[in-house]
C-alpha positions in Angstrom: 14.4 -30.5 -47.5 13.3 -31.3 -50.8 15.9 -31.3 -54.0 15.6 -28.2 -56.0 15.6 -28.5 -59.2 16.9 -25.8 -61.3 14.1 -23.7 -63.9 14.4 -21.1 -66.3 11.6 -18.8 -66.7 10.7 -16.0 -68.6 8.9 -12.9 -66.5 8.7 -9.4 -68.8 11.0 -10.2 -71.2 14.1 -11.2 -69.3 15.0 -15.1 -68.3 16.0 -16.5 -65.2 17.5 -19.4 -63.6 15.5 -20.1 -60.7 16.3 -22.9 -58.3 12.9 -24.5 -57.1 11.3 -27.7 -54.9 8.2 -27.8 -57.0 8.3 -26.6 -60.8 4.6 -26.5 -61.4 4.2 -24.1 -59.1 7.5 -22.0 -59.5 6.0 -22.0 -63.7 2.5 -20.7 -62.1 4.1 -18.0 -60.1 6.2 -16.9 -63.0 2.9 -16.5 -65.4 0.9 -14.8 -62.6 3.8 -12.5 -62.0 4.3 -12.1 -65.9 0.9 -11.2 -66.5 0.8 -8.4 -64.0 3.6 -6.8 -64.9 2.3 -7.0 -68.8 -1.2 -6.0 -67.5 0.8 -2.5 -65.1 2.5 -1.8 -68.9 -0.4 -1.7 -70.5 -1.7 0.8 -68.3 1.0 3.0 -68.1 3.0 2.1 -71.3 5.4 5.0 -70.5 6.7 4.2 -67.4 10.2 2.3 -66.7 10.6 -1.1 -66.4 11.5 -0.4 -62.4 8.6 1.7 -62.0 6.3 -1.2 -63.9 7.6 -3.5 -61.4 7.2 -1.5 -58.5 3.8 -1.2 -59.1 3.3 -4.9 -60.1 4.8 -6.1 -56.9 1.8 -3.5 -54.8 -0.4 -5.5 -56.9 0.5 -8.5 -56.2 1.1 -7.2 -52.6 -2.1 -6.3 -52.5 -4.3 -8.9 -53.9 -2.3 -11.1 -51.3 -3.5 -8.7 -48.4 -7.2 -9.2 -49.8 -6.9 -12.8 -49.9 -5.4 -12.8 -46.4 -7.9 -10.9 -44.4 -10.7 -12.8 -46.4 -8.7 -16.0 -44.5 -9.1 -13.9 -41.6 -12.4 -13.7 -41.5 -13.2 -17.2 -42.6 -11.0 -18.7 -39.4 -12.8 -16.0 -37.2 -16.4 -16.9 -38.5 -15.1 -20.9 -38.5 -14.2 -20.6 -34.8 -17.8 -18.6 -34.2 -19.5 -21.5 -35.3 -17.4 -24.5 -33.0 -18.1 -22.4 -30.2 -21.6 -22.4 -30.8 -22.1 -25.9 -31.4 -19.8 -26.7 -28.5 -22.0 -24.3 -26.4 -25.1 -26.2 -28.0 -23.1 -29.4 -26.9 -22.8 -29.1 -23.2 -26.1 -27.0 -22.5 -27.7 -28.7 -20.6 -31.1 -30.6 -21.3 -34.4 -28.9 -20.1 -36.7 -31.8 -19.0 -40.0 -31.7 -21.2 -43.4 -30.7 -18.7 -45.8 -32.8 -20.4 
C-alpha cells in the first residue's frame, strides 16, 4: 500500500483533513464534489446544508450510474465485435469456382 499523505481541503465551506495515496486526485474529487454541492444550493438556496448534501451525493450518485452503464455497454458492444472477428477468423475459406 502506498503512503498517504495527509490533505486539507475545502468542500462547501468547511475544511478537512483527509488522509490520501494520491493528492491530485483527492484535490479533483474535492472540487467536483464542491461544485455540486454549490451548484444543489443554488438551486434550492433554502434548503439545509444536510438536505443540500443529500441531494449532491444522488447527483453524484447518479452521474456515476450513467457513466457506469455507458461502460456497460461499451464492454458489451467491445466483446460483440471480438466475437465477430473471431468468428470471421476461423470460418472457413470457400474455394473460388473460376
Amino acid at each position: 500500500m502506498a503512503d498517504k499523505k495527509k490533505l486539507k481541503v475545502k468542500i462547501f465551506d468547511t475544511e478537512y483533513s483527509l488522509l490520501v495515496e494520491n493528492e491530485d486526485i483527492a484535490k479533483e474529487l474535492a472540487i467536483y464534489v464542491n461544485k455540486v454541492m454549490e451548484e444543489t444550493k443554488e438551486e434550492l438556496p433554502d434548503q439545509p446544508a444536510q438536505t443540500i448534501a443529500i441531494i449532491a451525493c444522488l447527483n453524484i450518485a447518479y452521474d456515476l450510474f450513467l457513466e457506469k452503464n455507458k461502460n456497460r455497454e461499451f464492454q458489451i458492444q467491445a466483446s460483440d465485435i471480438v466475437k465477430k472477428i473471431k468468428l470471421n477468423l476461423y470460418e472457413p475459406e470457400i474455394p473460388n469456382p473460376s
